[in-house]
DOTORDO-733431 format. One record per residue (C-alpha): residue number from 1; residue in one letter; x, y, z. Coordinates in pm, 1 decimal. Layout:
<nodes>
{NUM,A,{X,Y,Z}}
...
</nodes>
This chain:
<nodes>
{1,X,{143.0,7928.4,-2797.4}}
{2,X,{248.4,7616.3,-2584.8}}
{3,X,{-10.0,7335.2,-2688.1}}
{4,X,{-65.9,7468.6,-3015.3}}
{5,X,{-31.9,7293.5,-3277.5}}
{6,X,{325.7,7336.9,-3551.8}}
{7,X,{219.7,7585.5,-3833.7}}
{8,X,{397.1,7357.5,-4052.0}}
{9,X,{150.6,7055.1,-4003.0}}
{10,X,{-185.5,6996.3,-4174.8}}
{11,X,{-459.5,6969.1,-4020.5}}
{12,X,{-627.7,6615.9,-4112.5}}
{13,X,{-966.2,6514.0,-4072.5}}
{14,X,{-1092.1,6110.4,-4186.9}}
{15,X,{-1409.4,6244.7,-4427.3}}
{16,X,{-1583.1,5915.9,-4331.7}}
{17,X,{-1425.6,5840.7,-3922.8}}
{18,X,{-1547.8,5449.1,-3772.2}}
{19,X,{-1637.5,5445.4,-3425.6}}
{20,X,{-1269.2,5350.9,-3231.2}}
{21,X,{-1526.2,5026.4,-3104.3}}
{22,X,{-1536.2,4922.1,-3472.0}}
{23,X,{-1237.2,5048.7,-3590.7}}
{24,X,{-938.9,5020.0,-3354.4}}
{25,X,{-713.2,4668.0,-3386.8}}
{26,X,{-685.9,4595.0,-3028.6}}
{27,X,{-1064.5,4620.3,-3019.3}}
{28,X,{-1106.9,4430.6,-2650.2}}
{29,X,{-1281.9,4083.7,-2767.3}}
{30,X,{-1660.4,3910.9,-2618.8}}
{31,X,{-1512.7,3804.1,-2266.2}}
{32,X,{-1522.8,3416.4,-2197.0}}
{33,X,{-1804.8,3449.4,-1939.7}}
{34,X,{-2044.6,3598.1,-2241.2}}
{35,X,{-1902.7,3314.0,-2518.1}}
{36,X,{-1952.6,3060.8,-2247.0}}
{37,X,{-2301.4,3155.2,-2187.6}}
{38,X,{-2361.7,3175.5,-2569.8}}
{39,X,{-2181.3,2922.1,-2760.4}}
{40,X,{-2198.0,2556.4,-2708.5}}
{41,X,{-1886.9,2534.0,-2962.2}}
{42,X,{-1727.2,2765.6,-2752.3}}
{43,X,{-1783.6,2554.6,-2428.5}}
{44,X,{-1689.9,2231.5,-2655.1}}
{45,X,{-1331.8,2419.3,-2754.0}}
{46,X,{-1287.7,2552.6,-2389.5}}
{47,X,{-1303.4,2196.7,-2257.7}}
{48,X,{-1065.9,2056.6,-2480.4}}
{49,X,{-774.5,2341.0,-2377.9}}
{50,X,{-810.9,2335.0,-2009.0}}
{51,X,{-441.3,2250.0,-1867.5}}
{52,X,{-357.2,1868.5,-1845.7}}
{53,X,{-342.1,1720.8,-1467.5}}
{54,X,{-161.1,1414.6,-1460.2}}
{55,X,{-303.9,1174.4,-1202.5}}
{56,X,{-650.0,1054.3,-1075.5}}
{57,X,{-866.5,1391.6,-1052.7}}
{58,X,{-1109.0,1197.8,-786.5}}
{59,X,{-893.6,934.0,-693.4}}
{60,X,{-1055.7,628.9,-464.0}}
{61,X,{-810.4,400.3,-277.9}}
{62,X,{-869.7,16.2,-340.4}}
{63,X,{-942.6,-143.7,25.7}}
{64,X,{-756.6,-373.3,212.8}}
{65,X,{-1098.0,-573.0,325.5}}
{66,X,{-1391.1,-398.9,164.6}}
{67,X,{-1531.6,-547.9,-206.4}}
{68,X,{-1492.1,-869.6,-405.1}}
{69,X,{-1174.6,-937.6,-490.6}}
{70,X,{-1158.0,-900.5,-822.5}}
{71,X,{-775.2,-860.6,-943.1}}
{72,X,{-438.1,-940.2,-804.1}}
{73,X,{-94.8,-843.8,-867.0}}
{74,X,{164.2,-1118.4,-784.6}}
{75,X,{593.4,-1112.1,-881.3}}
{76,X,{700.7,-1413.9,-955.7}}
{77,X,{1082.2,-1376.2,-954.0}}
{78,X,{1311.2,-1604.0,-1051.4}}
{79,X,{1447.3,-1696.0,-701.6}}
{80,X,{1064.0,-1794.6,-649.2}}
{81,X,{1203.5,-2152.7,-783.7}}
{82,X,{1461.5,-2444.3,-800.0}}
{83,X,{1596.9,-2468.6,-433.7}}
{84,X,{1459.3,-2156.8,-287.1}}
{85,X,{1096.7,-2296.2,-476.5}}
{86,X,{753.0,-2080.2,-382.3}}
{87,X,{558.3,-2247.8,-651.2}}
{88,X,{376.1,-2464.4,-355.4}}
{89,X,{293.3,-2143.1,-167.1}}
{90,X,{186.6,-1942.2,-507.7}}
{91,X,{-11.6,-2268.6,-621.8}}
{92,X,{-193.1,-2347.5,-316.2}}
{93,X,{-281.2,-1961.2,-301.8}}
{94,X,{-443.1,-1915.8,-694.0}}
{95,X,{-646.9,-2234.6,-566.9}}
{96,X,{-802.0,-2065.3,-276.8}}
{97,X,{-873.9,-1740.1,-379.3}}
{98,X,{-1207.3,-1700.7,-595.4}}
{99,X,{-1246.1,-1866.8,-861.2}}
{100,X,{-1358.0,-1549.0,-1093.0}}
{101,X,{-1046.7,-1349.4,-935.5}}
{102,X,{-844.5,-1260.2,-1183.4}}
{103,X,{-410.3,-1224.3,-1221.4}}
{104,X,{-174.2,-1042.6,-1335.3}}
{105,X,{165.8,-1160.2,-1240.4}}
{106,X,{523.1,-1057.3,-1373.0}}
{107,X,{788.0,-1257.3,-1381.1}}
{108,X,{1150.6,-1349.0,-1540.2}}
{109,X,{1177.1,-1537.9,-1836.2}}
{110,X,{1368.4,-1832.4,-1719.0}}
{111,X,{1083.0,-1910.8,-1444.1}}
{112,X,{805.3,-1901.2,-1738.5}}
{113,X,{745.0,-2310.2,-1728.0}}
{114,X,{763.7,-2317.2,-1387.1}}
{115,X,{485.3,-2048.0,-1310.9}}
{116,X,{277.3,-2199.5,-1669.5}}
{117,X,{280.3,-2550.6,-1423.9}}
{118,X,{180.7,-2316.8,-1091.3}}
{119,X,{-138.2,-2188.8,-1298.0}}
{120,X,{-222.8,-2484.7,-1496.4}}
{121,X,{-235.6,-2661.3,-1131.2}}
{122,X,{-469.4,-2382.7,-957.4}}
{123,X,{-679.8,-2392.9,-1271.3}}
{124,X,{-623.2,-2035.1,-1343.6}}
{125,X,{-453.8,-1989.1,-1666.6}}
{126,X,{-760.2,-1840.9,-1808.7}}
{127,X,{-759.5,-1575.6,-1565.7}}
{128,X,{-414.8,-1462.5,-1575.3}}
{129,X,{-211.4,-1203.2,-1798.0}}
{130,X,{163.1,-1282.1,-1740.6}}
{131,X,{428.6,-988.9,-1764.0}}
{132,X,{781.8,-1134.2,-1889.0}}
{133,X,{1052.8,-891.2,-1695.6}}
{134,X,{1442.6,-824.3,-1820.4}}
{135,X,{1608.5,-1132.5,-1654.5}}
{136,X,{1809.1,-851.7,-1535.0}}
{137,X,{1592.2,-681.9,-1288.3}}
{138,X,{1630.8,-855.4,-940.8}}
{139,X,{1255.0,-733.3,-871.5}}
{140,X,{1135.8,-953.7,-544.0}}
{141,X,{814.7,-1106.7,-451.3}}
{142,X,{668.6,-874.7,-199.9}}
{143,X,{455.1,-706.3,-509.2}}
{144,X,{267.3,-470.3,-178.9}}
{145,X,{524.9,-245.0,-116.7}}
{146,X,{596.7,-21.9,-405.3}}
{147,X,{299.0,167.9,-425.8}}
{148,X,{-90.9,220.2,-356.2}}
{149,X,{-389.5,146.9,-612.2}}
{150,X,{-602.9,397.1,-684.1}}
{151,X,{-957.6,427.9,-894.9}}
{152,X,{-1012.0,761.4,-1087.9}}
{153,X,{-1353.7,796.6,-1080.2}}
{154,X,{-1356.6,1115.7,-1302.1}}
{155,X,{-1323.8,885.6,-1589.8}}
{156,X,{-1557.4,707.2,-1753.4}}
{157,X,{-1481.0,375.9,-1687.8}}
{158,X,{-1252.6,451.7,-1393.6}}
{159,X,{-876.6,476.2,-1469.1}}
{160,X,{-636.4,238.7,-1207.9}}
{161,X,{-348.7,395.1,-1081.6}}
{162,X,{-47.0,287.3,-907.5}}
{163,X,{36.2,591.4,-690.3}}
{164,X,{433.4,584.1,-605.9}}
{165,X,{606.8,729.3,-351.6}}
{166,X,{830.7,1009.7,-354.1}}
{167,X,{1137.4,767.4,-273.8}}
{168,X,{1167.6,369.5,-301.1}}
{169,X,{1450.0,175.5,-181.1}}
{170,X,{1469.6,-127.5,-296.8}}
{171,X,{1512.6,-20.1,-644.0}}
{172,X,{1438.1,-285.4,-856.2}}
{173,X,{1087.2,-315.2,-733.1}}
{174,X,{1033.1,43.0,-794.0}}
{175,X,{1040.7,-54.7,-1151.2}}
{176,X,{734.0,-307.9,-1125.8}}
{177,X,{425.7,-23.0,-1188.6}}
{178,X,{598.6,95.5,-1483.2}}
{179,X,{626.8,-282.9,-1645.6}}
{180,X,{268.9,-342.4,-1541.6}}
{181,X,{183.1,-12.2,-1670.6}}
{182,X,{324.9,-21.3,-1991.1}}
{183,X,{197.7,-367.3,-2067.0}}
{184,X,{-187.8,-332.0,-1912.7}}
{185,X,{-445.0,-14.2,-1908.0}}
{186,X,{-296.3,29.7,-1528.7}}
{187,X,{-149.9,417.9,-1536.3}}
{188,X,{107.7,486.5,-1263.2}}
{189,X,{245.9,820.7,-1157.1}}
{190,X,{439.0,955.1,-852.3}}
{191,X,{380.9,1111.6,-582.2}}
{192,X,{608.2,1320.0,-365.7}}
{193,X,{486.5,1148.7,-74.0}}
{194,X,{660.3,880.5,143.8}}
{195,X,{508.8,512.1,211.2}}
{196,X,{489.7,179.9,124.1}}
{197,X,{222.2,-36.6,64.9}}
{198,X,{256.5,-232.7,338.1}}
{199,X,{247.3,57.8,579.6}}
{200,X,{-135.0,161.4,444.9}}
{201,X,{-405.7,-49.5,502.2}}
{202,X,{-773.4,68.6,395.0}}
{203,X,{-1093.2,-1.9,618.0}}
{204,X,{-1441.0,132.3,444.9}}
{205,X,{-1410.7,492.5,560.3}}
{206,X,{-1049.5,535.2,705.0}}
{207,X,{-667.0,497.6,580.4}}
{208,X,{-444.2,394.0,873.3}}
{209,X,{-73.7,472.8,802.7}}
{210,X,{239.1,330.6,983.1}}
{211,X,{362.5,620.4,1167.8}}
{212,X,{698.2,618.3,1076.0}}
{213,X,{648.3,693.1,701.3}}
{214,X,{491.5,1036.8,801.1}}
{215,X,{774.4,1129.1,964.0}}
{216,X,{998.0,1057.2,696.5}}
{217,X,{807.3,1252.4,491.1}}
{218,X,{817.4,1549.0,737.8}}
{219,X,{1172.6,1500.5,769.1}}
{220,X,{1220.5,1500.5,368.3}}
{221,X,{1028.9,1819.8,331.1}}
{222,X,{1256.8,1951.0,580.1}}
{223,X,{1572.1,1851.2,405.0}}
{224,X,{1490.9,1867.5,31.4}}
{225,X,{1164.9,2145.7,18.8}}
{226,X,{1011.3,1938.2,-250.2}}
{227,X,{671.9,1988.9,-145.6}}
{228,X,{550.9,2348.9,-126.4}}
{229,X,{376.9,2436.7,214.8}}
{230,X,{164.3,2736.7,194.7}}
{231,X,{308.2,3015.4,411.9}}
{232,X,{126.8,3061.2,760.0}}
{233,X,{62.3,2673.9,719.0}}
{234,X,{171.9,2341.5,962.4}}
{235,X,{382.4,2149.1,744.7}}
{236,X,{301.2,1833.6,966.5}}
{237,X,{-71.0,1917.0,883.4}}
{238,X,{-57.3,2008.2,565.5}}
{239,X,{95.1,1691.7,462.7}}
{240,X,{-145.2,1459.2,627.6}}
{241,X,{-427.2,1624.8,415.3}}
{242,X,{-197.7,1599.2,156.3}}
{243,X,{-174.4,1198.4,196.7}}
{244,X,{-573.6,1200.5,231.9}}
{245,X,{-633.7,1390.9,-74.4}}
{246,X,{-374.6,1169.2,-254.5}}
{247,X,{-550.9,858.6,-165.8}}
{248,X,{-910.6,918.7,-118.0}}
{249,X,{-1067.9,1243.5,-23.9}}
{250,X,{-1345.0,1068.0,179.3}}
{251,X,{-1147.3,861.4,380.3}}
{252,X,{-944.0,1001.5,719.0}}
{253,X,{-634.8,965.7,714.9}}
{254,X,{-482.9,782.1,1073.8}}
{255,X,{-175.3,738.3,1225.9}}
{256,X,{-66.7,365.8,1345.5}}
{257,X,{217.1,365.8,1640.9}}
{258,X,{372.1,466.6,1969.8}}
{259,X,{540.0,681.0,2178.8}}
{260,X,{725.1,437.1,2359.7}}
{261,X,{1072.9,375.2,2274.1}}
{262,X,{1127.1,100.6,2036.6}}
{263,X,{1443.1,-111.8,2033.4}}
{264,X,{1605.4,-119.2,1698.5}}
{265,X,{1816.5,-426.1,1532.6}}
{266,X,{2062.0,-561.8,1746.8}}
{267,X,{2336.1,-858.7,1664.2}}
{268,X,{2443.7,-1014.2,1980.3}}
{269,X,{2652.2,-1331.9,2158.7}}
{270,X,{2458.2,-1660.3,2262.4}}
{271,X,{2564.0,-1990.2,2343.2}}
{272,X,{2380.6,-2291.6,2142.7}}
{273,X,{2436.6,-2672.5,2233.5}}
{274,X,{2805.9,-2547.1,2399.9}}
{275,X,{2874.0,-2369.9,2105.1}}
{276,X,{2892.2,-1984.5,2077.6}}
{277,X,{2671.1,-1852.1,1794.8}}
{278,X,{2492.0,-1523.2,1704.7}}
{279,X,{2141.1,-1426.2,1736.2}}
{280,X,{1943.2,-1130.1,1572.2}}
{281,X,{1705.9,-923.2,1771.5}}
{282,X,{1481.3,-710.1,1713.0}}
{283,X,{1459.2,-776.2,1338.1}}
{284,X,{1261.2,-524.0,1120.1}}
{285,X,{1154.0,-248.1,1354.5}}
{286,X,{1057.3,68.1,1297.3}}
{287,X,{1090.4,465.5,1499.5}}
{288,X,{701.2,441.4,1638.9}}
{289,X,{642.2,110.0,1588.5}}
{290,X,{709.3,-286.2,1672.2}}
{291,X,{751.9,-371.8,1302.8}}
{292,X,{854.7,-122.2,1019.0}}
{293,X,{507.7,-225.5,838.5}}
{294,X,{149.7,-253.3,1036.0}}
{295,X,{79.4,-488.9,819.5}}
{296,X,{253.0,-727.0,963.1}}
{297,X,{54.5,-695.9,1326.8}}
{298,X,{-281.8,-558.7,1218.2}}
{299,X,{-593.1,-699.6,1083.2}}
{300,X,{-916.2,-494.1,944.1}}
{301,X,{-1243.7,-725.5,1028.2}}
{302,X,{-1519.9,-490.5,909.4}}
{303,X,{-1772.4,-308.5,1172.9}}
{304,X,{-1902.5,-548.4,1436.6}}
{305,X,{-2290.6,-496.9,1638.0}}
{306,X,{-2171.4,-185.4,1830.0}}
{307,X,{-2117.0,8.6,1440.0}}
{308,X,{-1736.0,37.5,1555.2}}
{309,X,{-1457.2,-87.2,1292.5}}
{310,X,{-1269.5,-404.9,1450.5}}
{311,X,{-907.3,-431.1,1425.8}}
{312,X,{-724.9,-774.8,1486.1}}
{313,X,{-421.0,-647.3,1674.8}}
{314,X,{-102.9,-928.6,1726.4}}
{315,X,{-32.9,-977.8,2139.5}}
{316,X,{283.6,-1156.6,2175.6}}
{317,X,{210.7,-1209.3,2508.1}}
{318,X,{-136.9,-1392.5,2423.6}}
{319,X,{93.3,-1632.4,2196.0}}
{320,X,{342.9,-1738.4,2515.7}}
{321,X,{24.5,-1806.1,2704.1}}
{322,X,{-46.6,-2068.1,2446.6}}
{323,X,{281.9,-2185.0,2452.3}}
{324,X,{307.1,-2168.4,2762.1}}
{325,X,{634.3,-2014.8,2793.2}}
{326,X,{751.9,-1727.8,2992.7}}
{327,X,{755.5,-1401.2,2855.5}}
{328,X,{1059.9,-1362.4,2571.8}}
{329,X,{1162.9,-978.5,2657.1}}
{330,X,{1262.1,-905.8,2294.1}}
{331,X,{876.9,-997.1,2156.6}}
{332,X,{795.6,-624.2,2257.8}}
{333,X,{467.4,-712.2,2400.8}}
{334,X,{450.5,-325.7,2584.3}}
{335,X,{478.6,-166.8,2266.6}}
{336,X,{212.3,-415.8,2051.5}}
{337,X,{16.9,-342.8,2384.4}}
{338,X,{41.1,57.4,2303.5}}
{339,X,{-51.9,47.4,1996.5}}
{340,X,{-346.4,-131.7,2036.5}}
{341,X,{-428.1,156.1,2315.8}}
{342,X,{-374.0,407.8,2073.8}}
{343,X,{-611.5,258.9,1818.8}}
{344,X,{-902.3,200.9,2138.8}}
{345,X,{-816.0,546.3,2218.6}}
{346,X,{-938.3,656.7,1855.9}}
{347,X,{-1261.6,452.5,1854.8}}
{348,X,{-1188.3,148.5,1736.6}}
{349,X,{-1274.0,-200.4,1838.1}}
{350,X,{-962.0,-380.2,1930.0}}
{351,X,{-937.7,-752.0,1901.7}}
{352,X,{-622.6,-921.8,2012.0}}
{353,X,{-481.2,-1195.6,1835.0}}
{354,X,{-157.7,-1423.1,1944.6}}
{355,X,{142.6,-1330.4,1764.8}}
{356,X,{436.1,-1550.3,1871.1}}
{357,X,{780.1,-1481.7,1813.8}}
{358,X,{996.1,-1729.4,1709.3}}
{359,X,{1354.6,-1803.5,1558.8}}
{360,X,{1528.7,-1987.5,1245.5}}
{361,X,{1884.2,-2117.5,1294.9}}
{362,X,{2172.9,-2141.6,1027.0}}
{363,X,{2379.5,-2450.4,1160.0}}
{364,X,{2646.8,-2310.7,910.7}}
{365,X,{2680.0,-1942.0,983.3}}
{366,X,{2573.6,-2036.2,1397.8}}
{367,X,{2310.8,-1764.9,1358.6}}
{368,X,{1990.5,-1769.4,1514.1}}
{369,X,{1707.7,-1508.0,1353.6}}
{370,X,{1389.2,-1392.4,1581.4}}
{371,X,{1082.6,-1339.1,1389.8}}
{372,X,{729.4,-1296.8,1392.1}}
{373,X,{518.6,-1573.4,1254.6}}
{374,X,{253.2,-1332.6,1119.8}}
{375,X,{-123.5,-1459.3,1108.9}}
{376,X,{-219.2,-1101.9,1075.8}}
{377,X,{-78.4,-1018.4,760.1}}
{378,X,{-364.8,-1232.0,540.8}}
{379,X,{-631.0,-1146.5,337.8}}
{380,X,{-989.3,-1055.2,384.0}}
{381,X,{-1263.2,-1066.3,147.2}}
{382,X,{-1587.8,-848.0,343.0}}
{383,X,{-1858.1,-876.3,45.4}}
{384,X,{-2163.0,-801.5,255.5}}
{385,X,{-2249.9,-1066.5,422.0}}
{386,X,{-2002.6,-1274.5,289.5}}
{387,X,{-1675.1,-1298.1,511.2}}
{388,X,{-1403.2,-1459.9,438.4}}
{389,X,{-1012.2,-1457.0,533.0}}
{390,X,{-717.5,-1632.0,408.4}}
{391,X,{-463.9,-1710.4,679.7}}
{392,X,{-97.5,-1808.0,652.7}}
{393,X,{-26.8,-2071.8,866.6}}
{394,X,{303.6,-2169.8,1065.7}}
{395,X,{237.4,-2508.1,1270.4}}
{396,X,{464.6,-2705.7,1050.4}}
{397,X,{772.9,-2909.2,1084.0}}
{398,X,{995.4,-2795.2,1358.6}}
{399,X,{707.6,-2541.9,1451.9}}
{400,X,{482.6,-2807.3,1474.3}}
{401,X,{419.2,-2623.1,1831.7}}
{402,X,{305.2,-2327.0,1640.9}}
{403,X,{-21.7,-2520.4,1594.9}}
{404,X,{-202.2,-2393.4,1859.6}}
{405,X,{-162.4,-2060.3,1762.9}}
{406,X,{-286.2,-2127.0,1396.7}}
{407,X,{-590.9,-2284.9,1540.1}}
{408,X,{-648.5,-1961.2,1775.5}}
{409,X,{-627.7,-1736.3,1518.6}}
{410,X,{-848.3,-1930.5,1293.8}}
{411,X,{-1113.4,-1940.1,1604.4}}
{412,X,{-1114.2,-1602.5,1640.3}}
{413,X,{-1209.0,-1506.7,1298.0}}
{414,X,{-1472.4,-1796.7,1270.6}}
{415,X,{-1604.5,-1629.7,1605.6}}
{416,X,{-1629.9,-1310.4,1383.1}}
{417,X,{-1834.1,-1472.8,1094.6}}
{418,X,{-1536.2,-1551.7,883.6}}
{419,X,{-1523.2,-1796.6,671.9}}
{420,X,{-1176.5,-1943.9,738.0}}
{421,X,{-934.2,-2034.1,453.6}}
{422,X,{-552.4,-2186.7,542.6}}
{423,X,{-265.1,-2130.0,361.7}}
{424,X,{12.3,-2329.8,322.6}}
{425,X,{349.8,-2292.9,536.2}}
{426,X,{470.9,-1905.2,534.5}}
{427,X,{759.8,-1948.5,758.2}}
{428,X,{969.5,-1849.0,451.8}}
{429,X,{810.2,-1528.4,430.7}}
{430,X,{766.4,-1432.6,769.4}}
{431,X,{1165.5,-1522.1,781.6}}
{432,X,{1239.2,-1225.0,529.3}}
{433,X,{970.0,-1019.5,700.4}}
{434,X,{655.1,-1064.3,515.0}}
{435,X,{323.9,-1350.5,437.6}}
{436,X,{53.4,-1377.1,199.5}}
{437,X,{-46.3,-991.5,238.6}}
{438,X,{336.3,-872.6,116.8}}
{439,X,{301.7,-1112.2,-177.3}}
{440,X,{17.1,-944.6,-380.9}}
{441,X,{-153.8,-645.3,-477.0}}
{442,X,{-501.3,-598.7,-506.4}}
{443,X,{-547.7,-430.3,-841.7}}
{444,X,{-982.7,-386.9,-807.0}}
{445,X,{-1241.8,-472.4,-528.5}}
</nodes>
C-alpha cells in the first residue's frame, strides 16, 4: 500500500533510544544571552572577539582656545634656514609660549644644528622630542593643515589621534601624521571626509568649519560615492553629522562663509615708478569665503558677561580707517562684513578687529603681491581665568605703518582680559598665506 513500508527492509528499533535533545549532533547550543548572564569567562572571551574599529570610539576634538597648552607640533623644514632663515620667528615663539609646554617638532637632517641652536636659545631642549624626516620629503612649515587632533576617551589613558582627510594636496605634508605617528604614541587614521586644519577651529561647545570644505565634500560624494548615504537620507545632512560625529559628538558642527560672490585670483597690468609691472589680486580665496582658511580672519575669545561665545572677526575696512586711506576695492570688506553677519545671525558675539591688506614687491620679476597681514590667526590660551594670546605682529621695516594696527589689535584683546604676548615679524608668513596659527599643531590642551 502507498506509504508502507518495502517488505524487503527490517524493521529496526535502538533497544536503549537517547532523547534527540541529548543525542542529536547539531544539538542547538546555550544561546549567548543565557552564557552572558551566567559566565563571567564567557563575558571575559566575548569581549576580547568583538570586531576591531579602527579610530577613536569617543573621540574629543583638541580646542583651538579652551585648556592649557600642553603640546605642540611644529615642521621645521629645511628651507626654514640659511637665506630664507625662520629660526628668529621659531626661537622667539618656544620663548613665549609656557614654559611647561612641551614639543614635538620634525624636521630634515641637514637643519638639525640649526634647530639644536633655536631650542638651546628658547631654553626648551628638555621639552622637545625631535623627528628627523627623509631629506627627501619637501614637507613645509604650516604643520595645521593636514589634519585634526583628536582624544579617544574610550581608552584608558586617552589615545591622540590625527584624523586625516579623505584627500590632501600638498602631498608631502600629508606624510607628516604618519612620521609623527610612527615615532610617538600619536595614532593617525583617515577619514573620508574633506578639510584642513586650518579651516576648523574649536570653541568650548562648537566646531566652526570653512564653508567651502563641505562643499567639496558634497561634491566628492557626488563624483566618487565613497561615503555611503543611507537611502531616504540628505546627503548634505548626513555628512555634516558625519563631520560632528568624526570630531566630537558634543560639539555642533557650524558653517563659516557667504553667499555673496567672491572674486577669485586674478593677475593683472599696473604701472610702478613709470614702469609696467604685475600685481596679484585676490590671493588665496575661497567659493564662500574671503580667504580659503577662516583661520586666517577669525579669532575665538571665550564667552564674554552676556554667556555668548565672542569671535574676533578681521574688518579691512576698520584697518584703512587707521591708515587712513581710502577704501582698497580688492580688500573685500562686503564679504568679511557678511560673514561676520552670518556668525551674529547664529548667536554669536562678534568683535571686529582691523585687518589691513597690504602688498610685497619683487623689484626683479616687477610683481607686486596683495596680502593680508593676519593678527587673527594667533594663539589663545583660555585656562579659566587665565587669558592669554599670542599675536603676530607686522609694524616692521617698510610696514613700519602697520604699527597702528598691531597696537589696535593688541588693545582689543587687553580690553577682553587678555594677557597680550607679541610675536616677532610674520610678514613672511602672511606672504605665503599663513602666521603663527598655520605653523603649529596643538597636540593636548
Amino acid at each position: 500500500m502507498p506509504g508502507s513500508e518495502p517488505e524487503s527492509l527490517p524493521l529496526r528499533v535502538n533497544q536503549v533510544r537517547l532523547p534527540a535533545t541529548l543525542a542529536r549532533r547539531n544539538y542547538p547550543e546555550l544561546t549567548a544571552s543565557v552564557l552572558r548572564s551566567r559566565s563571567p569567562l564567557f563575558r571575559a572571551m566575548e569581549k576580547e572577539l568583538q570586531a576591531v574599529r579602527p579610530g577613536p570610539a569617543k573621540p574629543k576634538i583638541v580646542s583651538t582656545a579652551h585648556g592649557r597648552i600642553k603640546s605642540v607640533l611644529l615642521t621645521y623644514p629645511a628651507y626654514a634656514a640659511d637665506e630664507y632663515s625662520y629660526r628668529a620667528v621659531y626661537t622667539d615663539l618656544l620663548k613665549k609660549l609656557p614654559s611647561a609646554t612641551r614639543f614635538i617638532i620634525l624636521t630634515h637632517p641637514s637643519v638639525l644644528s640649526d634647530l639644536r641652536a633655536a631650542l638651546d636659545d628658547a631654553r626648551a631642549t628638555s621639552r622637545t622630542t625631535i623627528i628627523e624626516s627623509p631629506e627627501f620629503l619637501q614637507f613645509l612649515v604650516w604643520a595645521e593643515d593636514p589634519y585634526v587632533v583628536v582624544k579617544d576617551l574610550a581608552a584608558s589613558p586617552a589615545i591622540t589621534y590625527f584624523i586625516e582627510p579623505f584627500t590632501f594636496r600638498r602631498v608631502a605634508d600629508a606624510v607628516i601624521a604618519d612620521l609623527v605617528a610612527d615615532a610617538t604614541p600619536i595614532q593617525s587614521i583617515q577619514s573620508p571626509l574633506y578639510f584642513q586644519g586650518g579651516n576648523v577651529l574649536i570653541g568650548d561647545d562648537f566646531v566652526l568649519i570653512g564653508a567651502d570644505y563641505p562643499a567639496n565634500t558634497l561634491a566628492l560624494v557626488d563624483q566618487t560615492g565613497h561615503i555611503r548615504v543611507p537611502a531616504g537620507t540628505d546627503t548634505a545632512t548626513f555628512l555634516k553629522e558625519l563631520y560632528q560625529k568624526s570630531f566630537d559628538p558634543k560639539r555642533k558642527v557650524i558653517y563659516v562663509g557667504t553667499m555673496l560672490p567672491v572674486p577669485q585670483y586674478e593677475r593683472r597690468p599696473v604701472t610702478i615708478g613709470d614702469e609696467q609691472w604685475e600685481e596679484e589680486i585676490y590671493f588665496g580665496t575661497g567659493q564662500a569665503q574671503p580667504i580659503f582658511h577662516i583661520d586666517m580672519f577669525i579669532s575665538l575669545a571665550g564667552r564674554g558677561p552676556s554667556g555668548k561665545y565672542r569671535l574676533l572677526v578681521g574688518s579691512p575696512r576698520l584697518a584703512d580707517e587707521i591708515l587712513d586711506r581710502a577704501p582698497i576695492p580688492h580688500a573685500m570688506g562686503a564679504i568679511f562684513d557678511d560673514v561676520a553677519r552670518n556668525l551674529r545671525d547664529q548667536g554669536f558675539e562678534i568683535l571686529r578687529n582691523p585687518l589691513p591688506l597690504t602688498y610685497v614687491d619683487d623689484p626683479v620679476g616687477k610683481l607686486r603681491t596683495w596680502y593680508f597681514a593676519t593678527a587673527n590667526n594667533c594663539l589663545v590660551q583660555i585656562d579659566g581665568k587665565n587669558q592669554t594670546v599670542w599675536l603676530p605682529t607686522y609694524g616692521h621695516g617698510p610696514w613700519s605703518d602697520l604699527r597702528a594696527v598691531d597696537d589696535q589689535n593688541k588693545e582689543i584683546w587687553r580690553r577682553l582680559r587678555f594677557t597680550v604676548k607679541e610675536l616677532a615679524d610674520f610678514h613672511p608668513f602672511a606672504q605665503n598665506l599663513g602666521a603663527v596659527h598655520c605653523i603649529k599643531k596643538y597636540l593636548d590642551r
